[in-house]
LOLUMLUM-306853 format. One line per 5 residues: their letters; for each residue y, z, x of N, C-alpha, C. Coordinates in pm, whole numbers, plus 50000, padded with zeros to 5 digits. Example, Ala and Ser with C-alpha at 12.3 -4.5 7.8 and 13.67 -1.06 7.14 Angstrom:
BEGIN
AS	49431/50780/51319/49550/50780/51230/49670/50780/51320 | 49775/50708/51285/49894/50714/51367/50003/50787/51290
END
This chain:
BEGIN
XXXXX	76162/14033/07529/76153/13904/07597/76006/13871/07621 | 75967/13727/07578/75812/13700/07591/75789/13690/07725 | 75669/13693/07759/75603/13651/07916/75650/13505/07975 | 75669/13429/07914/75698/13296/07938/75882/13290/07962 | 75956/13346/07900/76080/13409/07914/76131/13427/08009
XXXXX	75989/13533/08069/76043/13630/08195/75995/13548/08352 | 75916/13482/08302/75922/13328/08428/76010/13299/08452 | 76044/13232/08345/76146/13124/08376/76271/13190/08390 | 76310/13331/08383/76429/13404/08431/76431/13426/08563 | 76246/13416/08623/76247/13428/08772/76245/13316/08832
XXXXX	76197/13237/08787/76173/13098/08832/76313/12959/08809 | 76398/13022/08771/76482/12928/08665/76603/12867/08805 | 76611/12933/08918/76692/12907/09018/76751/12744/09055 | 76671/12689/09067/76718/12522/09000/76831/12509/08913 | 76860/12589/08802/76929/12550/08710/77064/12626/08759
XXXXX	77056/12773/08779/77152/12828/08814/77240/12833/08979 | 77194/12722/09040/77230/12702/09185/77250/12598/09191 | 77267/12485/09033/77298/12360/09060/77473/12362/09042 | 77500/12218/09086/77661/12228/09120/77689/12149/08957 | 77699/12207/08877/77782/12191/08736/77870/12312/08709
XXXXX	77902/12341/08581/78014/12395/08526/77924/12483/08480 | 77987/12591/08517/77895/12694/08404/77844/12707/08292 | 77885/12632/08192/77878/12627/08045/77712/12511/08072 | 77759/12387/08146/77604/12338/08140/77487/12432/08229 | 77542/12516/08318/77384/12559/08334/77357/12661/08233
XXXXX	77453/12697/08155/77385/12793/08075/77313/12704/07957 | 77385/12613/07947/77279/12492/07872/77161/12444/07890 | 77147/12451/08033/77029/12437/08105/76901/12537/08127 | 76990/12671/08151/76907/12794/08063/76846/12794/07965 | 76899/12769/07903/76858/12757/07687/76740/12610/07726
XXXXX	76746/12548/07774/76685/12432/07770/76547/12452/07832 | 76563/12534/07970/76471/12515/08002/76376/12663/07950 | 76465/12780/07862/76343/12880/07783/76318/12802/07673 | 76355/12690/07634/76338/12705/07497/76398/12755/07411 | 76529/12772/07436/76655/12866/07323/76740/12796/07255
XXXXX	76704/12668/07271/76835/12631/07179/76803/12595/07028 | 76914/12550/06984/76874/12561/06810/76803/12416/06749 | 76692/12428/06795/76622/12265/06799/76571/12313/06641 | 76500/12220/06535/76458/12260/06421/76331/12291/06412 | 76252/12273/06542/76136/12369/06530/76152/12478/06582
XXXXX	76252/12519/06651/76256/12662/06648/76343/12748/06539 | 76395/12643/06454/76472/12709/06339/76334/12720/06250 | 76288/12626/06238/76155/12599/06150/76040/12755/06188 | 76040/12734/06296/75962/12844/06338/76023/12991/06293 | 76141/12992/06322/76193/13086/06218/76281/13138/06070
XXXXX	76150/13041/05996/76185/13007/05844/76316/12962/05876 | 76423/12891/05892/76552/12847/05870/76560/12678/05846 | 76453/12649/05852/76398/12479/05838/76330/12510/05703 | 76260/12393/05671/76182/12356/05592/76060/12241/05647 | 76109/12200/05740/76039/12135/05837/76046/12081/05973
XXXXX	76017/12119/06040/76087/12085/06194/76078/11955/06270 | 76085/11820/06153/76075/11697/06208/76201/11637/06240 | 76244/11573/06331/76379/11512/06398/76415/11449/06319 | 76550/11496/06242/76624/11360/06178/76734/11299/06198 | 76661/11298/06348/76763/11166/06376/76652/11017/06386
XXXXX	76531/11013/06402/76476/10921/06453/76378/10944/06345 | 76282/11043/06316/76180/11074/06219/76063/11043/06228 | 76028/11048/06407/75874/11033/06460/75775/11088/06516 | 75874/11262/06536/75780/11376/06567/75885/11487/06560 | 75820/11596/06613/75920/11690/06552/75981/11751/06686
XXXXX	76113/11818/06648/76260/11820/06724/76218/11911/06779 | 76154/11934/06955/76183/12032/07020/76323/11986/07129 | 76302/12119/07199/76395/12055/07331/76358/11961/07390 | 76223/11912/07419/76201/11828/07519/76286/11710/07454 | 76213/11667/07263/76230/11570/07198/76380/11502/07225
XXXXX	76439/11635/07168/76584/11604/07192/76680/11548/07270 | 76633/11600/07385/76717/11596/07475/76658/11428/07553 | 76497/11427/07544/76440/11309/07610/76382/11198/07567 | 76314/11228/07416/76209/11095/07421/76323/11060/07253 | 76367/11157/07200/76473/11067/07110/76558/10963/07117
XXXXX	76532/10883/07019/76651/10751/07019/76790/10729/07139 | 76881/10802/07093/76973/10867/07104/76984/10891/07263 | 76871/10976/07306/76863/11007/07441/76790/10901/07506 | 76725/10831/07481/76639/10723/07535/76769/10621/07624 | 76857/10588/07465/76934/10457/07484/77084/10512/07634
XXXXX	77104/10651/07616/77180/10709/07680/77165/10721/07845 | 77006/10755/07856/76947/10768/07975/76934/10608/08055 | 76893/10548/07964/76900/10364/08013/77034/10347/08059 | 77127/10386/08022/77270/10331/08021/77288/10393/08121 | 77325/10546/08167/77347/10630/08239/77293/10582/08423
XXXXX	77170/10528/08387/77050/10451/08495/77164/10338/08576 | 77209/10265/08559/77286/10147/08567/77393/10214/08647 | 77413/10323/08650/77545/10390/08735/77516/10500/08789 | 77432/10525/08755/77332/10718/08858/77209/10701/08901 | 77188/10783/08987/77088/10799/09065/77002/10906/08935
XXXXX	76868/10898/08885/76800/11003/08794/76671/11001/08841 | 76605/11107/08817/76464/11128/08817/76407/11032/08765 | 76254/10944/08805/76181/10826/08713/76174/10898/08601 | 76139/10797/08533/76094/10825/08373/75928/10922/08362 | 75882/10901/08475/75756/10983/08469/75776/11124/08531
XXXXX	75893/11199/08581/75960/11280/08623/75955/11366/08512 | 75998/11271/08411/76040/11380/08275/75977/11392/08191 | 75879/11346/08172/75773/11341/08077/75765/11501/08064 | 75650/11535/07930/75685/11700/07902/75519/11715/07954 | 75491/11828/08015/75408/11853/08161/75352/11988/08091
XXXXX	75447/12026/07988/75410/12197/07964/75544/12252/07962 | 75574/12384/07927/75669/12423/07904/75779/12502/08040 | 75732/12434/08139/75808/12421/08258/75818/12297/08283 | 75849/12204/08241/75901/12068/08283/76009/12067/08322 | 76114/12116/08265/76271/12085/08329/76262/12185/08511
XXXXX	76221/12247/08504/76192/12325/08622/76127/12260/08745 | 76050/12184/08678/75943/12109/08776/76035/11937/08799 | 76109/11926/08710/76143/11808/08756/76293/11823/08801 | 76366/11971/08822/76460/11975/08887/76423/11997/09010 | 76278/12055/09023/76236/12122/09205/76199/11957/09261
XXXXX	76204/11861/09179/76150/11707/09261/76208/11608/09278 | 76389/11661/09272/76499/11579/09293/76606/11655/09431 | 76674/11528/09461/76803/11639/09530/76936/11729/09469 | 76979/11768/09498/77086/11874/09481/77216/11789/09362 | 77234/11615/09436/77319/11566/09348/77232/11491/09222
XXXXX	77100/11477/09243/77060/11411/09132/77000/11521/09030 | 76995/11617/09089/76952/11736/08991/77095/11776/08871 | 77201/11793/08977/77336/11771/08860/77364/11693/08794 | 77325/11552/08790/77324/11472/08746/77252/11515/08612 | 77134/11527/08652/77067/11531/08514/77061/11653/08453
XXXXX	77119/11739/08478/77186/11789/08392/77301/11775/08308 | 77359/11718/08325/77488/11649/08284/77444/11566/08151 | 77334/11504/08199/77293/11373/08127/77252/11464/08007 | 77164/11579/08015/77047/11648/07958/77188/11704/07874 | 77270/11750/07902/77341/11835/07856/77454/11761/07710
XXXXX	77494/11584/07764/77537/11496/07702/77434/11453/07603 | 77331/11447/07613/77189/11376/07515/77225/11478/07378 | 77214/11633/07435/77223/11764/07328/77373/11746/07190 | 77478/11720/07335/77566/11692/07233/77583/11556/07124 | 77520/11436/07156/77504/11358/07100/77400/11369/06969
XXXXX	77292/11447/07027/77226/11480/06925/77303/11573/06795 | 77368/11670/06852/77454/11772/06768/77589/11646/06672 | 77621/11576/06770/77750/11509/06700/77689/11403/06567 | 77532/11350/06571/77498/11321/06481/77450/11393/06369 | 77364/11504/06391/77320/11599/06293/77494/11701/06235
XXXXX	77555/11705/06291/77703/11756/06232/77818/11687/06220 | 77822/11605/06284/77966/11512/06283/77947/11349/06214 | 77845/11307/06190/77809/11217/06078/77806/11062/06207 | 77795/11103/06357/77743/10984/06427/77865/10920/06465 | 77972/11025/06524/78107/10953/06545/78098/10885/06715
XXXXX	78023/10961/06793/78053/10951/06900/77905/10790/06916 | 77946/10742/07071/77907/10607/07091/77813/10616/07233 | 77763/10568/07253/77645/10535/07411/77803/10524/07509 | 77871/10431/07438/77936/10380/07540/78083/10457/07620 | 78093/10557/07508/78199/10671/07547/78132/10800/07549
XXXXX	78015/10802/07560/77943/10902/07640/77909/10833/07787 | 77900/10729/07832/77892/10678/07935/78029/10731/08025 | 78096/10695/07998/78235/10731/08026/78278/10852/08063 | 78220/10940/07970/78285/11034/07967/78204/11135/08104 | 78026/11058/08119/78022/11167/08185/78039/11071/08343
XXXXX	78070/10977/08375/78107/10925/08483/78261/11019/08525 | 78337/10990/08417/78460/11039/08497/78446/11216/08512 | 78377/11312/08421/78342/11409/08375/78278/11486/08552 | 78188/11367/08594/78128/11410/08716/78180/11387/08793 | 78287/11271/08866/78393/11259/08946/78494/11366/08942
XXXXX	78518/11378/08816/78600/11533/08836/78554/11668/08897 | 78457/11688/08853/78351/11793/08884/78346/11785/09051 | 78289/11675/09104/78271/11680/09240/78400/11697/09303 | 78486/11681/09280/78654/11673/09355/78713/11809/09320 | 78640/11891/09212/78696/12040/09251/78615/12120/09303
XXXXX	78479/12057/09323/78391/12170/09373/78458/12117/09591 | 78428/11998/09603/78530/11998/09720/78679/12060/09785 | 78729/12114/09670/78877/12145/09683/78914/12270/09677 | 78801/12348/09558/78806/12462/09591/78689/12549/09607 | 78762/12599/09724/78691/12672/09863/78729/12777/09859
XXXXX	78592/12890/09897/78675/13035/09901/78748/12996/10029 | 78875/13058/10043/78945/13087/10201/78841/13101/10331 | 78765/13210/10356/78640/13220/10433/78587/13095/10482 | 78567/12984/10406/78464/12868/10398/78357/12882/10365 | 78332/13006/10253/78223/13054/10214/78118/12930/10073
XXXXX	78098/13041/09927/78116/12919/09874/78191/12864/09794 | 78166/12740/09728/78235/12700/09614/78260/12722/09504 | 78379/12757/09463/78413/12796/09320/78409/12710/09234 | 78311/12677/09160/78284/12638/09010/78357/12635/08932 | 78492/12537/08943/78589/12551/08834/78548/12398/08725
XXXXX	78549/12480/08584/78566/12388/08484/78691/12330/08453 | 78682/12172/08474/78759/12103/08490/78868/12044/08331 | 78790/12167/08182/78829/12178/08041/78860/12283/08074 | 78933/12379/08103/78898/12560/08080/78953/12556/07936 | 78888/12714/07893/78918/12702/07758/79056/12813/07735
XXXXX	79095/12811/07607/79246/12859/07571/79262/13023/07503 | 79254/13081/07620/79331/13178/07531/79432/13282/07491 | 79460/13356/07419/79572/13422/07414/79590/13477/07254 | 79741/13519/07234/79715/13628/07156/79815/13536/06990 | 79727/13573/06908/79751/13422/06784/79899/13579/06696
XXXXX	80003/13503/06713/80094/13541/06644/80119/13479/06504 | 80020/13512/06384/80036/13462/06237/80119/13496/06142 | 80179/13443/06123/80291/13436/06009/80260/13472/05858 | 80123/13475/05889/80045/13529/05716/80009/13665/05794 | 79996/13760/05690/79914/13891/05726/79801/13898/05701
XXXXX	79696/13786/05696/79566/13757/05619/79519/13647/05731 | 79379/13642/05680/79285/13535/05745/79296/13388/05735 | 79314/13303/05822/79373/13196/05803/79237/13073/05827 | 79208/12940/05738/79140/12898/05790/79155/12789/05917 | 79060/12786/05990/78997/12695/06151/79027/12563/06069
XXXXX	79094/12493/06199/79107/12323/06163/78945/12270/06107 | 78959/12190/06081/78836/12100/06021/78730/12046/06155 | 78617/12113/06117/78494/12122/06227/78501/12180/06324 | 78580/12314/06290/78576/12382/06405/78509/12570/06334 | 78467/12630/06399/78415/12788/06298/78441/12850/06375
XXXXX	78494/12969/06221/78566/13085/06324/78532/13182/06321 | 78471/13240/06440/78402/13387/06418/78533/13478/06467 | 78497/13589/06366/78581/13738/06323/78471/13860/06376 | 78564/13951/06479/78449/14029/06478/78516/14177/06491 | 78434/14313/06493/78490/14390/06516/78396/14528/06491
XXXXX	78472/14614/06536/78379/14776/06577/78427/14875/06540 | 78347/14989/06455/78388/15084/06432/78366/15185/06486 | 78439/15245/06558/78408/15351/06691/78511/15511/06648 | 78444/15606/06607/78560/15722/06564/78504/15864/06669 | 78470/15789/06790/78475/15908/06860/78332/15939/06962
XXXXX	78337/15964/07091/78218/15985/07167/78113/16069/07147 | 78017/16016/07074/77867/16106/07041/77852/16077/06926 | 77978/15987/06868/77953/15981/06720/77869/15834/06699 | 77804/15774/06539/77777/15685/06588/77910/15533/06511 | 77847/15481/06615/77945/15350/06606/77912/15206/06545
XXXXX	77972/15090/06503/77902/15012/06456/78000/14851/06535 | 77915/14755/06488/77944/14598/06491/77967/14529/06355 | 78053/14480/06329/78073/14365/06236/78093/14265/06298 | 78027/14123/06219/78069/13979/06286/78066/13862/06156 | 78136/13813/06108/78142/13681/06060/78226/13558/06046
XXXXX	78138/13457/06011/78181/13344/06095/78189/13266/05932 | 78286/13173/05968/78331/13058/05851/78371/12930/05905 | 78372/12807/05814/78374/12717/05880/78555/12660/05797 | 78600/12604/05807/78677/12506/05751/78748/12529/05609 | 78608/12523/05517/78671/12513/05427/78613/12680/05362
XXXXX	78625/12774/05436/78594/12901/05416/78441/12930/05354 | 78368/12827/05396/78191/12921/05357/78205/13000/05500 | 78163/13116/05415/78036/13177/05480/77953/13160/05562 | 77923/13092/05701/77743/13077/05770/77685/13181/05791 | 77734/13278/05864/77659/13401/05881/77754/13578/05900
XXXXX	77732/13644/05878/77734/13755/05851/77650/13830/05919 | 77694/13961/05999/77624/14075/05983/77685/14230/06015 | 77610/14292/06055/77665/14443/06092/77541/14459/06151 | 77604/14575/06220/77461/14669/06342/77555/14792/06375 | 77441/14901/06430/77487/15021/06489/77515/15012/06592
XXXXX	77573/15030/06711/77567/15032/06834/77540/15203/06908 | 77470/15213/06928/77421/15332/06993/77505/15356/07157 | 77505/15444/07174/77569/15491/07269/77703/15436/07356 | 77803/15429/07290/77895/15351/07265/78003/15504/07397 | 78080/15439/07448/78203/15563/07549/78296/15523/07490
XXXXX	78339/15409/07487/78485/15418/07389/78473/15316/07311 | 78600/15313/07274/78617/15182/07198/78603/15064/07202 | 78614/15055/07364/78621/14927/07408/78496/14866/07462 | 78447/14957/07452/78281/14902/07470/78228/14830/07346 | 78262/14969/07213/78242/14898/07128/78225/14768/07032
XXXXX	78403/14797/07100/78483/14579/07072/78400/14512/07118 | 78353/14535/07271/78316/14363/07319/78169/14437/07272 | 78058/14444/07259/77958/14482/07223/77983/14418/07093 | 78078/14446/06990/78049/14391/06827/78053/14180/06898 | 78176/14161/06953/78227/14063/07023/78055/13958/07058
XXXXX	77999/14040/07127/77844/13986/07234/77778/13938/07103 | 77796/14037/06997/77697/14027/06867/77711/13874/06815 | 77834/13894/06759/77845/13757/06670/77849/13620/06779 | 77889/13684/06929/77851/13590/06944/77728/13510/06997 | 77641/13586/06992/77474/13563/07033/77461/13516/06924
XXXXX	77469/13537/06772/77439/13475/06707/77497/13376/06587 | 77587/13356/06694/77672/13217/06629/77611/13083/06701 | 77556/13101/06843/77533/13014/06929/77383/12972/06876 | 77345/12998/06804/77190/13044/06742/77189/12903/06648 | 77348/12873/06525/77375/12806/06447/77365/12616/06483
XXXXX	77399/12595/06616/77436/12485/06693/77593/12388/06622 | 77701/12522/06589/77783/12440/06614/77874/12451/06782 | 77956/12370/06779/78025/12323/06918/78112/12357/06941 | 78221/12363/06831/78384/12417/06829/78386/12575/06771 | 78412/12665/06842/78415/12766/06804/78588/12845/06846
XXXXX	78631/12930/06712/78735/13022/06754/78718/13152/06739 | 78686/13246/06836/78714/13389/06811/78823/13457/06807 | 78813/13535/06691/78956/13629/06677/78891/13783/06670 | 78968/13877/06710/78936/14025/06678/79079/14103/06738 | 79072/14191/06684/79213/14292/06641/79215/14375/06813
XXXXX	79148/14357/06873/79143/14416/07015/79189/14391/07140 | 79324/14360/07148/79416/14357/07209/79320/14396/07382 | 79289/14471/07399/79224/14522/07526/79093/14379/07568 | 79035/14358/07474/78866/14309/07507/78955/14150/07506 | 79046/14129/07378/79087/13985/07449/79184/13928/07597
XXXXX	79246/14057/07580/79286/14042/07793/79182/14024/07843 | 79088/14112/07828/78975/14081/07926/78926/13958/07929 | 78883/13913/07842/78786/13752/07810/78879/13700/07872 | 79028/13669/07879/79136/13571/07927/79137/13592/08109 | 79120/13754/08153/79105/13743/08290/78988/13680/08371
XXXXX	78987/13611/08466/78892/13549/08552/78797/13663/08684 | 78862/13751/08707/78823/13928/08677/78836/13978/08608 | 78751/14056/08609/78752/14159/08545/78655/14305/08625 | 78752/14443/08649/78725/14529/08687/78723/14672/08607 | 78703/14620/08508/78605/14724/08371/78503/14787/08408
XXXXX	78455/14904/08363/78313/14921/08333/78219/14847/08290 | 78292/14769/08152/78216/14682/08086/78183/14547/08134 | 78250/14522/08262/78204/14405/08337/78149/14314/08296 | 78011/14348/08264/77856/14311/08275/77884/14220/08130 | 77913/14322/08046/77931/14236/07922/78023/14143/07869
XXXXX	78165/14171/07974/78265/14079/07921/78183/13934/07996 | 78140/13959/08117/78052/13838/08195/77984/13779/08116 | 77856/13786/08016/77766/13790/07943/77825/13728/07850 | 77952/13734/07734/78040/13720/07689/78087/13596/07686 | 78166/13572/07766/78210/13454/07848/78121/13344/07945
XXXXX	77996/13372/07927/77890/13288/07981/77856/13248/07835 | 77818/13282/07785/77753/13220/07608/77878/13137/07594 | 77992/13191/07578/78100/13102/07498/78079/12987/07586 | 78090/12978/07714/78061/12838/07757/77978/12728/07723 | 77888/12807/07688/77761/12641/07618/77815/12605/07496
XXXXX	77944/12651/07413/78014/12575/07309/78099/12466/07384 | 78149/12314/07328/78198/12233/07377/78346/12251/07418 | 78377/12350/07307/78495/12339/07309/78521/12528/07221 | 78581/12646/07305/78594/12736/07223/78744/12777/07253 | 78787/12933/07164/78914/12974/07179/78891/13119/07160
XXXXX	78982/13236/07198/78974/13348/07190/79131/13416/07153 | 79153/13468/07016/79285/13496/06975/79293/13649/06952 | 79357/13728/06979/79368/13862/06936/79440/13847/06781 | 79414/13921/06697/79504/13881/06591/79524/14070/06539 | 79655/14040/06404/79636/14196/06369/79520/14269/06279
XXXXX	79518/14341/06234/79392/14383/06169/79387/14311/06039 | 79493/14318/05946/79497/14220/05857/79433/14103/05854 | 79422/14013/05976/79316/13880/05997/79229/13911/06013 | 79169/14059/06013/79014/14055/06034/78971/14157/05932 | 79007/14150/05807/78906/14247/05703/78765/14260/05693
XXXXX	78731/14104/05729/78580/14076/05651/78509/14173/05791 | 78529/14163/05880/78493/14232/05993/78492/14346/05964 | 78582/14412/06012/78643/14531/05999/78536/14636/05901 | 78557/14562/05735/78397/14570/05664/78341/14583/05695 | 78279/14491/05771/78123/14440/05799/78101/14580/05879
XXXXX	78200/14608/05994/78166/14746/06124/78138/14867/06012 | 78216/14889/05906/78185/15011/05861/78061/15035/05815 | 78055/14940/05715/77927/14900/05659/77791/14933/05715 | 77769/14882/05885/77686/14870/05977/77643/15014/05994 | 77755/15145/05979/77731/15276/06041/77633/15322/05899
XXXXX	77638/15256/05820/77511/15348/05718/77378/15273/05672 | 77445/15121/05671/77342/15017/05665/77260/14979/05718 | 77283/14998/05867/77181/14908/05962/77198/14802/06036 | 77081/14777/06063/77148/14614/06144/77089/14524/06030 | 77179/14425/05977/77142/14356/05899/77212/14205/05916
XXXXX	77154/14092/05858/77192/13972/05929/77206/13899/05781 | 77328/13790/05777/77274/13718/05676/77318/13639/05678 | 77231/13475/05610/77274/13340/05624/77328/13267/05539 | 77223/13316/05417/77235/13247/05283/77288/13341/05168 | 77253/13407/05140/77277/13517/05037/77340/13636/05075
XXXXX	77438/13742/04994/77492/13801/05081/77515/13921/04974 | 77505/14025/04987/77552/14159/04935/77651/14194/04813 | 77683/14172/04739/77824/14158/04631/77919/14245/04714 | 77903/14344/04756/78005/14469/04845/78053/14411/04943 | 78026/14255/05019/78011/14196/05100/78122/14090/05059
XXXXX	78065/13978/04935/78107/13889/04894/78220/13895/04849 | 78253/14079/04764/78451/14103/04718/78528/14115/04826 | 78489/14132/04924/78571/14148/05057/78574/14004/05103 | 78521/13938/05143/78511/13745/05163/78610/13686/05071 | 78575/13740/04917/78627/13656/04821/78800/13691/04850
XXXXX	78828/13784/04848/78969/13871/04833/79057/13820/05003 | 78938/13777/05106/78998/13750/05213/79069/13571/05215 | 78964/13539/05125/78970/13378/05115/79057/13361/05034 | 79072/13378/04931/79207/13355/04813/79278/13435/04915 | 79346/13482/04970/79476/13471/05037/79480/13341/05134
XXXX	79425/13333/05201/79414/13265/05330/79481/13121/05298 | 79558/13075/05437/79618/12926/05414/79571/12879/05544 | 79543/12694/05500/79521/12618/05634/79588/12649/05795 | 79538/12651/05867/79620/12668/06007/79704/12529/06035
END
């Protein structure tokens, strides 16, 4: 973690003490290190070719751009103005790479949620044009986050710990999950614009070593990413699972799509993700887990049998002699007969 990182992990309290949904302050996290998948930070790490905004094409796409001085977000924030209370326009200007910090410490408590909300709607608008071909409108993003925040405020009022302590943060979408009973014995593909990460661990025993597989496909069965890793010091299995689980999904969230479905053969780690406790060892990570999946718009979590998860399954073995290895574009042939052999079976969901 860089020096600038470890600020804003100490300093970041604004974001994580504001009254939204969990999924936006973790949006707000990413926003305000600098983590999200803007194209100069893809650019910055060779995955661009150039890190200029194409949505507008007048400087290049950081977070600030994105979320503030772009088209898109400009016309959104005007609109939004007319019905919310927001920080001035000289509030947000980019100050240095603590701006969102500095202009959440110079608002109140409801206008700070606010703009997050807003900040958090700008991202997806930006995403629904660079992936969804510009379906969504100013005017049903208006909408959506008026009633979006009326909802929000009427459950953070309603529910109360018993005590009168504090407020429970309930998301007013929760997401779906449970255990996918398939009628094929094979990998099936994700509705259209939605990607489905597969993941899974190879664990044969305490002291031994263990591994991660993770890959993800979209629709019409490409490939986006792939990998395997070792996991070192692994107690059981079930560490293992959600550990391969954390993998793919740290770096699926990396990609900037929105709709995501996870499946894995682990009956144990997907109870867990579905409980709202959890009194595991692994706590920490099913938490960790289930905080990332939130900054997707919309995700799912399916246990399936092992049969739906070959390419995985692979990928974990693979990992115990290979390494940690990642891939986007190009991929291994030992890799690609296992994909290929998973995909020619597979039927639409």
């Amino acid at each position: 973690m860089g020096a600038h990182a470890r600020v804003c992990q100490n300093a970041i309290s604004p974001v994580w003490k504001a009254n939204v949904p969990p999924k936006v302050r973790v949006f707000g996290w990413r926003l305000a290190t600098d983590t999200l998948p803007t194209r100069n930070n893809k650019f910055n790490r060779n995955l661009e070719l150039d890190d200029t905004c194409t949505i507008c094409g007048s400087s290049k796409e950081d977070a600030h751009h994105a979320t503030i001085t772009c088209t898109k977000a400009v016309f959104l924030r005007q609109a939004m103005r007319k019905c919310w209370k927001l920080p001035h326009e000289q509030t947000l200007r980019y100050t240095g790479k603590d701006w969102l910090l500095i202009c959440l410490n110079s608002v109140d408590d409801a206008t700070k949620a606010k703009t997050l909300l807003l900040l958090w709607r700008a991202w997806h608008l930006r995403n629904d044009i660079v992936h969804n071909q510009d379906r969504e409108t100013i005017e049903s993003s208006v909408a959506f986050l008026q009633a979006y925040s009326s909802t929000q405020e009427l459950s953070l009022n309603a529910a109360r710990d018993l005590k009168g302590k504090t407020p429970l943060l309930t998301d007013p979408t929760p997401s779906v999950y449970g255990t996918r009973e398939s009628k094929y014995n094979r990998w099936s593909l994700p509705p259209r614009s939605w990607v489905k990460l597969n993941t899974d661990a190879s664990f044969i025993g305490l002291g031994k070593p263990s591994a991660a597989g993770a890959v993800a496909r979209d629709h019409s069965g490409k490939v986006l990413m792939a990998a395997c890793s070792p996991l070192p010091n692994c107690e059981d299995a079930e560490e293992a699972e959600i550990k391969a689980t954390l993998m793919g999904i740290k770096l699926l969230a990396g990609l900037g799509h929105q709709h995501v479905i996870v499946e894995l053969d682990c009956a144990a780690v997907a109870k867990a993700l579905q409980s709202p406790v959890n009194r595991s060892k692994q706590w920490a990570l099913y938490d960790e887990a289930k905080t990332l999946l939130m900054m997707f718009e919309d995700h799912k979590v399916f246990h399936v049998n092992r049969e739906n998860n070959m390419v995985a399954d692979a990928l974990a073995k693979i990992g115990r002699s290979a390494g940690s290895c990642i891939w986007f574009d190009s991929f291994p042939d030992h890799i690609w007969d296992v994909v290929t052999q998973d995909s020619a079976l597979c039927d639409p969901e």
